[in-house]
GUMAR-111756 format. One record per residue (C-alpha): residue number from 0; z, y, x. Coordinates in Angstrom, 1 decimal. Layout:
N
<r pos="NUM" Z="Z" Y="Y" X="X"/>
...
REM end
This chain:
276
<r pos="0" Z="-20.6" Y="-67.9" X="-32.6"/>
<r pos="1" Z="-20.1" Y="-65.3" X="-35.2"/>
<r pos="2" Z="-15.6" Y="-66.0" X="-34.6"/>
<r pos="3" Z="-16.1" Y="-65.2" X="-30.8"/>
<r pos="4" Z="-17.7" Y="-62.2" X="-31.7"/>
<r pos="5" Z="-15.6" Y="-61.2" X="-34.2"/>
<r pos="6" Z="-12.4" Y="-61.0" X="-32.1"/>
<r pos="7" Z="-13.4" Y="-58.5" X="-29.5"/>
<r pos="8" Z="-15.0" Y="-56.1" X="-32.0"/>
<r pos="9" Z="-11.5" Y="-56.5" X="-33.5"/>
<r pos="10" Z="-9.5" Y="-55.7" X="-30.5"/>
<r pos="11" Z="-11.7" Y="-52.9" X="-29.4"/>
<r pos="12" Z="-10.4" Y="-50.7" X="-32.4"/>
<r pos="13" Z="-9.0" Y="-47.5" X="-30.6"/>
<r pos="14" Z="-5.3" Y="-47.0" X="-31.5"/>
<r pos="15" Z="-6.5" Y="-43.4" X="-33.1"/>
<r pos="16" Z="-8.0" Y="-45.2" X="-35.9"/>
<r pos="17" Z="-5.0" Y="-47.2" X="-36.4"/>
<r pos="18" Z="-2.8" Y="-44.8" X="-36.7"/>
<r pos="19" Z="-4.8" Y="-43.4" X="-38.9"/>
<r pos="20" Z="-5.6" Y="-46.3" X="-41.0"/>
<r pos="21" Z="-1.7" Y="-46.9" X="-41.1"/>
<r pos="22" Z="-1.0" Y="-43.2" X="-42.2"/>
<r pos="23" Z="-3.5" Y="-43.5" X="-45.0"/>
<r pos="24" Z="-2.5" Y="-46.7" X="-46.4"/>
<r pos="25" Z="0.7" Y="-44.9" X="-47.5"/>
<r pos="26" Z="-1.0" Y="-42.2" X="-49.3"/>
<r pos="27" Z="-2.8" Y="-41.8" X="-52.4"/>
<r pos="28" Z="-6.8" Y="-41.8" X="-52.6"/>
<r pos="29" Z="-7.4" Y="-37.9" X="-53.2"/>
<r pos="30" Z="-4.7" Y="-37.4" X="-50.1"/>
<r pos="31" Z="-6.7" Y="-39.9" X="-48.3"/>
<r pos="32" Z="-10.0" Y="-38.0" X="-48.5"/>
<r pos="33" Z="-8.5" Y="-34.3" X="-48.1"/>
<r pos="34" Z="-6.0" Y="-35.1" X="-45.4"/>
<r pos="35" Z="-6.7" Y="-38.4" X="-43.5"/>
<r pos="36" Z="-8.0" Y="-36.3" X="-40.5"/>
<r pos="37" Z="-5.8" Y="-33.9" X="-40.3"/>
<r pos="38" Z="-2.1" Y="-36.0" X="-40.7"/>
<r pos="39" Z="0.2" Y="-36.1" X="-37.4"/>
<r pos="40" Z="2.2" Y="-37.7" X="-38.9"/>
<r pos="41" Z="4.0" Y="-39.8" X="-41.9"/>
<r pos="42" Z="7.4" Y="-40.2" X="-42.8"/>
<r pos="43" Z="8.9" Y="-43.3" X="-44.9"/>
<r pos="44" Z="11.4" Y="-43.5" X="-47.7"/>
<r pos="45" Z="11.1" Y="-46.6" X="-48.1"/>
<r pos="46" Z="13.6" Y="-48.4" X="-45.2"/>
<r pos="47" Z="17.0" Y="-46.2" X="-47.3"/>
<r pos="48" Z="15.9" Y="-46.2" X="-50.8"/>
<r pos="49" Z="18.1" Y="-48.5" X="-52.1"/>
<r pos="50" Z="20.9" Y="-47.2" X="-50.1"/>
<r pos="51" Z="19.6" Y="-43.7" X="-51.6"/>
<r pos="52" Z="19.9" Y="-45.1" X="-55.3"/>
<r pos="53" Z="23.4" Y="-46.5" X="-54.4"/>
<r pos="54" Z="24.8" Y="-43.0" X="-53.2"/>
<r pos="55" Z="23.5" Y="-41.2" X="-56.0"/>
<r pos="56" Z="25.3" Y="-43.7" X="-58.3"/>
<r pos="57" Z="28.4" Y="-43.2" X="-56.4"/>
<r pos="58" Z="28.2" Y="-39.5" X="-56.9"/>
<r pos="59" Z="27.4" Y="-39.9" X="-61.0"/>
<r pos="60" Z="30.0" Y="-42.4" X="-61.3"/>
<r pos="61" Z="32.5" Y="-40.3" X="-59.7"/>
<r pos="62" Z="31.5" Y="-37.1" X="-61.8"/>
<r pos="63" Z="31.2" Y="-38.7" X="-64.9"/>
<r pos="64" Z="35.1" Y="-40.9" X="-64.5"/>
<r pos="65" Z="36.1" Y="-37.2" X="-63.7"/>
<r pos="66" Z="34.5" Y="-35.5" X="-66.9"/>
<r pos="67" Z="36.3" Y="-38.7" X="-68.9"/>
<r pos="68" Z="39.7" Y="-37.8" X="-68.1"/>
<r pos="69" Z="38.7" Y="-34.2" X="-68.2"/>
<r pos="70" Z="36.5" Y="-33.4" X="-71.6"/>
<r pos="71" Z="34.8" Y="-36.8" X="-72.3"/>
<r pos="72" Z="31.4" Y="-36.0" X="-71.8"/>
<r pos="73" Z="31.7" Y="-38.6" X="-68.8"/>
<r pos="74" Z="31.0" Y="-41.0" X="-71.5"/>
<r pos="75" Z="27.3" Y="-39.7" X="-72.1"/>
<r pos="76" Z="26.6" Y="-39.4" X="-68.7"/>
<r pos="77" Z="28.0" Y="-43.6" X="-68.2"/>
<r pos="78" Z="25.4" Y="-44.1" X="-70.9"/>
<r pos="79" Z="22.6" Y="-41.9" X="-68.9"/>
<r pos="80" Z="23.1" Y="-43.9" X="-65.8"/>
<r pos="81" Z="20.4" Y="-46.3" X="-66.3"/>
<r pos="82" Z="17.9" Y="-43.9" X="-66.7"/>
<r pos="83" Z="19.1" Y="-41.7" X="-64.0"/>
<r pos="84" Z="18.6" Y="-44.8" X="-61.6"/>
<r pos="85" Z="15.3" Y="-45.8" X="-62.9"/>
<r pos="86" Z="13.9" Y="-42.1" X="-62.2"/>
<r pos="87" Z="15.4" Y="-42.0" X="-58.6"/>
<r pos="88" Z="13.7" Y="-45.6" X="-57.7"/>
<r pos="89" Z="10.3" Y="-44.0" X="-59.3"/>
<r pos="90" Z="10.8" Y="-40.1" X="-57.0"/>
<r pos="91" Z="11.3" Y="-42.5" X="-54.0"/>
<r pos="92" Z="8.5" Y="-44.7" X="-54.6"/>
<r pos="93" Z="6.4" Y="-41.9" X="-54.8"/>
<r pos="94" Z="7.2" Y="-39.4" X="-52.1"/>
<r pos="95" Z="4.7" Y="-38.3" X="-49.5"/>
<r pos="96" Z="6.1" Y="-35.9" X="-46.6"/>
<r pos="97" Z="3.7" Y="-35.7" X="-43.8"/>
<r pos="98" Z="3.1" Y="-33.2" X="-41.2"/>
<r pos="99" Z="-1.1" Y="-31.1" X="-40.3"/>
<r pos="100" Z="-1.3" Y="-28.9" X="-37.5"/>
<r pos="101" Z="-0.7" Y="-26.3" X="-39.3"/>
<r pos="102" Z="2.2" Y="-27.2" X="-42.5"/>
<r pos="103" Z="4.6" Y="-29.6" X="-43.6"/>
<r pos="104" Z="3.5" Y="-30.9" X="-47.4"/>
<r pos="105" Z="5.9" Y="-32.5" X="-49.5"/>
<r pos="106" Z="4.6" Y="-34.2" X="-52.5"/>
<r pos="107" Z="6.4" Y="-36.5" X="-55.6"/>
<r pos="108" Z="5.9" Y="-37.7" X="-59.0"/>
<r pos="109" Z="8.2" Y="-39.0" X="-60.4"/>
<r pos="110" Z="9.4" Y="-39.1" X="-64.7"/>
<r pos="111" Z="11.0" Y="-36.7" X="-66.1"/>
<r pos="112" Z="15.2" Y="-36.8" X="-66.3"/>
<r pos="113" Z="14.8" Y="-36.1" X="-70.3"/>
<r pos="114" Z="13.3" Y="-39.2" X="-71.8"/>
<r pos="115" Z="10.0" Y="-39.0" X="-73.3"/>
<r pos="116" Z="9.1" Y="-35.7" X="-71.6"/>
<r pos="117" Z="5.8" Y="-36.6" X="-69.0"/>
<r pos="118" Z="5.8" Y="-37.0" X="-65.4"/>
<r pos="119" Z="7.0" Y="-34.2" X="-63.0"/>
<r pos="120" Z="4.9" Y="-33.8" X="-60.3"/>
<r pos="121" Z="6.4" Y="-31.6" X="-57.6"/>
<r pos="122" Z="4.6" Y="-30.2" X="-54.1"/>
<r pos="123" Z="5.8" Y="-28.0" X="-51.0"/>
<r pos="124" Z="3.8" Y="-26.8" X="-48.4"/>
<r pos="125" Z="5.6" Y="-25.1" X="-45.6"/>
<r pos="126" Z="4.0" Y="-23.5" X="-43.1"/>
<r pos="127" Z="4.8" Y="-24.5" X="-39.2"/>
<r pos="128" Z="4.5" Y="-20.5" X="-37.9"/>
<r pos="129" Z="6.6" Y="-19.7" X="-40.5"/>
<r pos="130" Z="9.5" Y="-22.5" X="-39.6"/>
<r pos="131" Z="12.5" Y="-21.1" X="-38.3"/>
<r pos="132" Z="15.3" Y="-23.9" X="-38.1"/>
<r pos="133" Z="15.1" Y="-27.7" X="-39.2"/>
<r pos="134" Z="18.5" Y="-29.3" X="-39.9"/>
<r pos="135" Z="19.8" Y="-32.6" X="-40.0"/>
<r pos="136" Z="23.1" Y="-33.8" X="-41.9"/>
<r pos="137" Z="24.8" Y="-36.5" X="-42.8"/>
<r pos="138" Z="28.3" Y="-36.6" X="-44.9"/>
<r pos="139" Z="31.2" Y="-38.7" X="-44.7"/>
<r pos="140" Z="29.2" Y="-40.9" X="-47.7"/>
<r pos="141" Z="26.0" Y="-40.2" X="-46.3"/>
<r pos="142" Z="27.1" Y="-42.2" X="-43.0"/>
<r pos="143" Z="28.7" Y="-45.4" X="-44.8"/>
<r pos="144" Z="25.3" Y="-45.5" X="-46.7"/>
<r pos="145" Z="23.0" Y="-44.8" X="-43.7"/>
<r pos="146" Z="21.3" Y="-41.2" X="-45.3"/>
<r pos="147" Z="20.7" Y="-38.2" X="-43.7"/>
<r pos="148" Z="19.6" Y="-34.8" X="-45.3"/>
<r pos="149" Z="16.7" Y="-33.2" X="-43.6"/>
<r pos="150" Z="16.3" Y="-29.6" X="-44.3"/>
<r pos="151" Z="13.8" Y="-27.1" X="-43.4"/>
<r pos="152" Z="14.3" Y="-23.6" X="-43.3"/>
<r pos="153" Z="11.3" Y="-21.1" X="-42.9"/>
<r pos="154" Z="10.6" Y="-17.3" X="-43.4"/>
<r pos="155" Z="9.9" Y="-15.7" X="-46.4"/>
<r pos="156" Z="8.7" Y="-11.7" X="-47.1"/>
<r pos="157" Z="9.8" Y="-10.7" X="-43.1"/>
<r pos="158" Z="13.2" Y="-12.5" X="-43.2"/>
<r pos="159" Z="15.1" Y="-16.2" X="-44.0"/>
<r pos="160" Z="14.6" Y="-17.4" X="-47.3"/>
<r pos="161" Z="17.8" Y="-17.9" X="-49.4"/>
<r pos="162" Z="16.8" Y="-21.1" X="-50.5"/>
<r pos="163" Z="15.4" Y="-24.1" X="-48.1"/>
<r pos="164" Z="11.9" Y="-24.3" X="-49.0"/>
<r pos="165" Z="12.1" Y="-28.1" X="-48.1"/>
<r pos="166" Z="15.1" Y="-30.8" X="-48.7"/>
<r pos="167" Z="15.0" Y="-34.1" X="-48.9"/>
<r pos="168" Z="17.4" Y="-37.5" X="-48.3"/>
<r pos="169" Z="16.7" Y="-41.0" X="-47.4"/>
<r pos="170" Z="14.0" Y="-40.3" X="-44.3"/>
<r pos="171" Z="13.9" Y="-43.2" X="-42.5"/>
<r pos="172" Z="13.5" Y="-41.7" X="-38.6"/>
<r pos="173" Z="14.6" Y="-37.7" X="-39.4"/>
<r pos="174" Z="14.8" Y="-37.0" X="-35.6"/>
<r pos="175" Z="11.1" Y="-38.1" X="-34.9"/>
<r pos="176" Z="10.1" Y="-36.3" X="-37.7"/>
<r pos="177" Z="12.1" Y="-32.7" X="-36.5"/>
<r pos="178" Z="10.3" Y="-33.7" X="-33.1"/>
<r pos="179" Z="6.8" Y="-33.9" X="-34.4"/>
<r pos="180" Z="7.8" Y="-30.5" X="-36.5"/>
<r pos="181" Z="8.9" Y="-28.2" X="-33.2"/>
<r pos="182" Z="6.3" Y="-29.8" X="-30.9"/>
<r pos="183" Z="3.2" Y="-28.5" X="-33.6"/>
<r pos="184" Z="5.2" Y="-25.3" X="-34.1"/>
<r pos="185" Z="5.7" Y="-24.9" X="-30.6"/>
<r pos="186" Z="1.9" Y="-25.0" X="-30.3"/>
<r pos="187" Z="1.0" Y="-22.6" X="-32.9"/>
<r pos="188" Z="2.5" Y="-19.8" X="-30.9"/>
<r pos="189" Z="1.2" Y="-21.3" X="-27.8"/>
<r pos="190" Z="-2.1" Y="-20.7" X="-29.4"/>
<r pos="191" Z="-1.6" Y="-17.4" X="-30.9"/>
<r pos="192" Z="0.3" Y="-15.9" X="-27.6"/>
<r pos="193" Z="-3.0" Y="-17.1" X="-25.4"/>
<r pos="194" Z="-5.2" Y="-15.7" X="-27.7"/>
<r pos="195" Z="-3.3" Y="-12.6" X="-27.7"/>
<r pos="196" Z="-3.2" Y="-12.7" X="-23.9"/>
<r pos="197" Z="-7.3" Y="-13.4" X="-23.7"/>
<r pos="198" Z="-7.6" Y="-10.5" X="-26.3"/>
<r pos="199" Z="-5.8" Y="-7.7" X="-24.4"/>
<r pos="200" Z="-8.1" Y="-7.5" X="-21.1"/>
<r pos="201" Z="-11.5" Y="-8.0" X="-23.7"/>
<r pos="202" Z="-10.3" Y="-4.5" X="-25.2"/>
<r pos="203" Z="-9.7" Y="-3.1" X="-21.8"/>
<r pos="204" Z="-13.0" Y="-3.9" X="-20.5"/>
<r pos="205" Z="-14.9" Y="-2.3" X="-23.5"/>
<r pos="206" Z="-12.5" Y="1.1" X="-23.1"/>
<r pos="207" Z="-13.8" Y="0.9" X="-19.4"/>
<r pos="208" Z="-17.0" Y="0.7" X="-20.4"/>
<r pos="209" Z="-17.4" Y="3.3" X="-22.9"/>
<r pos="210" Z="-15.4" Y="5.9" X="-19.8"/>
<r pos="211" Z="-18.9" Y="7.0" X="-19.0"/>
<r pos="212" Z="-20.2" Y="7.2" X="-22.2"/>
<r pos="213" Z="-17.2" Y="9.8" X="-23.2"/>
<r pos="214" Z="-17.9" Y="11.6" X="-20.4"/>
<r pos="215" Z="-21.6" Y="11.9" X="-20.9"/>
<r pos="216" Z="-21.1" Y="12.6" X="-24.8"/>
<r pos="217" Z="-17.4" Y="14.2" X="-25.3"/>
<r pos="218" Z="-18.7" Y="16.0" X="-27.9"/>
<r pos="219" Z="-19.9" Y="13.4" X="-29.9"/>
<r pos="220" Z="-16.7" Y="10.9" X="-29.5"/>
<r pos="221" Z="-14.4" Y="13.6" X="-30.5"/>
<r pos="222" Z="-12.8" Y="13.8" X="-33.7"/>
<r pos="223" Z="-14.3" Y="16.9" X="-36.2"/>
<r pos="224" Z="-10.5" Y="18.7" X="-35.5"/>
<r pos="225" Z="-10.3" Y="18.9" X="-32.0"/>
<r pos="226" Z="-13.8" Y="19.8" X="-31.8"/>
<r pos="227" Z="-14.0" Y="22.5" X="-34.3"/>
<r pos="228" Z="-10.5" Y="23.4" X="-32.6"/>
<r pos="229" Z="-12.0" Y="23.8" X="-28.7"/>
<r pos="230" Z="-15.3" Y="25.5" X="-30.4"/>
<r pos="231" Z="-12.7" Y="28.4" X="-32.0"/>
<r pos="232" Z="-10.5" Y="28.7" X="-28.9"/>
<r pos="233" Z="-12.2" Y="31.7" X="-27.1"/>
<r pos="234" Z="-12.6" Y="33.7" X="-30.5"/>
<r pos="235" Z="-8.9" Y="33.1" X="-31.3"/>
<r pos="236" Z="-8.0" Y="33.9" X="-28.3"/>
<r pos="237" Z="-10.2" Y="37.4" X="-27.2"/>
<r pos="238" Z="-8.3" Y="37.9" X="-30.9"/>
<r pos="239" Z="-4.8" Y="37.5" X="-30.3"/>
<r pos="240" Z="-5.5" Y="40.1" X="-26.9"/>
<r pos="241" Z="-7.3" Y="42.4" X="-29.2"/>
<r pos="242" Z="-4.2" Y="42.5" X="-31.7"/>
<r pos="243" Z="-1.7" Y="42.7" X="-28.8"/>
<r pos="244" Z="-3.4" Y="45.3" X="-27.3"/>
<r pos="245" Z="-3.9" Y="47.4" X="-30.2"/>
<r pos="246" Z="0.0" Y="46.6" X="-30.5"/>
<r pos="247" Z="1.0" Y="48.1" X="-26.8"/>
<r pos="248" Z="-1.0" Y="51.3" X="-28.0"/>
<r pos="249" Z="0.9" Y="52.5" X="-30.9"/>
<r pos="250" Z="4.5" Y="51.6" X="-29.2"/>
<r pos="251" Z="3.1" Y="54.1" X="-26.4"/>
<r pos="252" Z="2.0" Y="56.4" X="-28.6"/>
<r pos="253" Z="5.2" Y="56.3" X="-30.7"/>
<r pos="254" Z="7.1" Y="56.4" X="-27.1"/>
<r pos="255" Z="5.1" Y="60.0" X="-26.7"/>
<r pos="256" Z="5.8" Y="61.6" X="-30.1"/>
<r pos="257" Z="9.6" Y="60.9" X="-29.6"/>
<r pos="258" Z="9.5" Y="62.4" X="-26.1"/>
<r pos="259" Z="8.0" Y="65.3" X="-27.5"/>
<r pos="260" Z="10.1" Y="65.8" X="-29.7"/>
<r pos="261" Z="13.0" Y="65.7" X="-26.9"/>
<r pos="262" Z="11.6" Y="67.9" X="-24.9"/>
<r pos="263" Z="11.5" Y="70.4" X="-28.4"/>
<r pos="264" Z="14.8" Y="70.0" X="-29.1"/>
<r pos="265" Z="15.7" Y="70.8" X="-25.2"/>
<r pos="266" Z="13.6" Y="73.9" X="-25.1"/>
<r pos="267" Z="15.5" Y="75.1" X="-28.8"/>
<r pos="268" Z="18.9" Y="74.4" X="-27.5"/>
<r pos="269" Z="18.3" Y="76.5" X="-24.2"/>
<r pos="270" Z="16.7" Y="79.5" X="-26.0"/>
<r pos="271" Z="19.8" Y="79.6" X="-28.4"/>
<r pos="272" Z="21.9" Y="79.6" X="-25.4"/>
<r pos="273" Z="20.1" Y="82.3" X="-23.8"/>
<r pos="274" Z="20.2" Y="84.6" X="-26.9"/>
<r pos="275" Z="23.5" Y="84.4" X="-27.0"/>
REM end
């Protein structure tokens, strides 16, 4: 009895709670509390890891053959290998990337590369309205080993950051993951262009509403300038005729005296003539 009823309430599990039960299962307790509900989804480093650790190696054993010949410092860093390796298989282990409707977090802890130091704990949160190009590449190394570099670029103060805010290697599906990332971006700006759609017709609709009222009250809606400005109009301007008129007087008046003085001079100049 209890078996047969155990399998259906079993299989009736909706697939959103697995998904979700699978997402959370690969992160930590406090992530699992803060962010269970609001994950998309989860990448996994763990599918490439050793192939990561092997193409790292390949690169420090390359450098350091090439620093033997050169100064002999390759030696130290043939030395340093083990613990370079043993970090790299700890920052796997431990990295998070996941992507919320609204950012990309990437989180790892892994030890510190000088012995002896603590734990570095490193975190990146990238916002999707501010992601601008996600890249994908893979070297001539990368593709014997199976790697890919998945790089996120985003905006930062108004224009493209000079630095990617987000690179990492060894995710297992990149393409799904850039998918997941342009389909919630997409849908920010889906969000913010309706709202600013549904926005614009709210403001006209109160302007044509308050029409009446600023025709009723124009005195009241108008700014203290323009309204001291159209109360002092008619004295400014009965002002300006004032001082124009008082202007045309005294050219006429000025037109007279010289004219007067013309007709002196004429009346001199013929009795002079008429003397002589």
């Amino acid at each position: 009895m209890l078996i047969g009823h155990a399998d259906p309430i079993s299989e009736s599990r909706s697939l959103k709670d697995q998904i979700l039960a699978y997402s959370g299962s690969e992160l930590s307790d406090d992530e699992q509390e803060g962010c269970l509900e609001q994950i998309l989804y989860s990448a996994s480093f763990e599918e490439h890891a050793r192939n990561c650790v092997k193409y790292d190696t390949v690169i420090w054993l390359a450098i350091s053959l090439l620093l033997v010949l050169a100064w002999g410092i390759g030696l130290l860093m043939l030395l340093y290998l083990p613990i370079r390796r043993y970090v790299l298989q700890k920052d796997l282990s431990s990295r998070r990337l996941y992507v919320t409707r609204t950012e990309v977090v990437y989180k790892v802890s892994r030890p510190s590369y000088i012995p002896f130091w603590g734990t570095a704990r490193i975190e990146r949160r990238v916002p999707l309205s501010l992601v601008i190009d996600i890249i994908i590449e893979q070297g001539c190394l990368q593709s014997i080993y199976g790697i890919h570099t998945f790089r996120v670029e985003s905006i930062a103060h108004g224009k493209a950051a000079p630095v990617d805010e987000l690179q990492v290697q060894g995710v297992s599906d990149p393409s799904l993951l850039r998918k997941m990332i342009i389909t919630e971006a997409s849908k920010i700006t889906q969000d913010v262009s309706t709202s600013g759609n549904h926005a614009g017709p709210s403001t006209d609709v109160e302007n044509i509403a308050l029409m009446p009222r600023a025709t009723e009250g124009s005195v009241v809606l108008r700014s203290p300038s323009k309204s001291l400005k159209m109360a002092g109009s008619p004295h400014t301007s009965s002002l300006e005729r004032r001082v124009t008129g008082g202007l045309l007087l005294n050219k006429l008046e000025e037109v007279n005296k010289s004219v007067k003085r013309l007709e002196l001079l004429i009346e001199k100049s013929h009795a002079s003539s008429s003397i002589s």
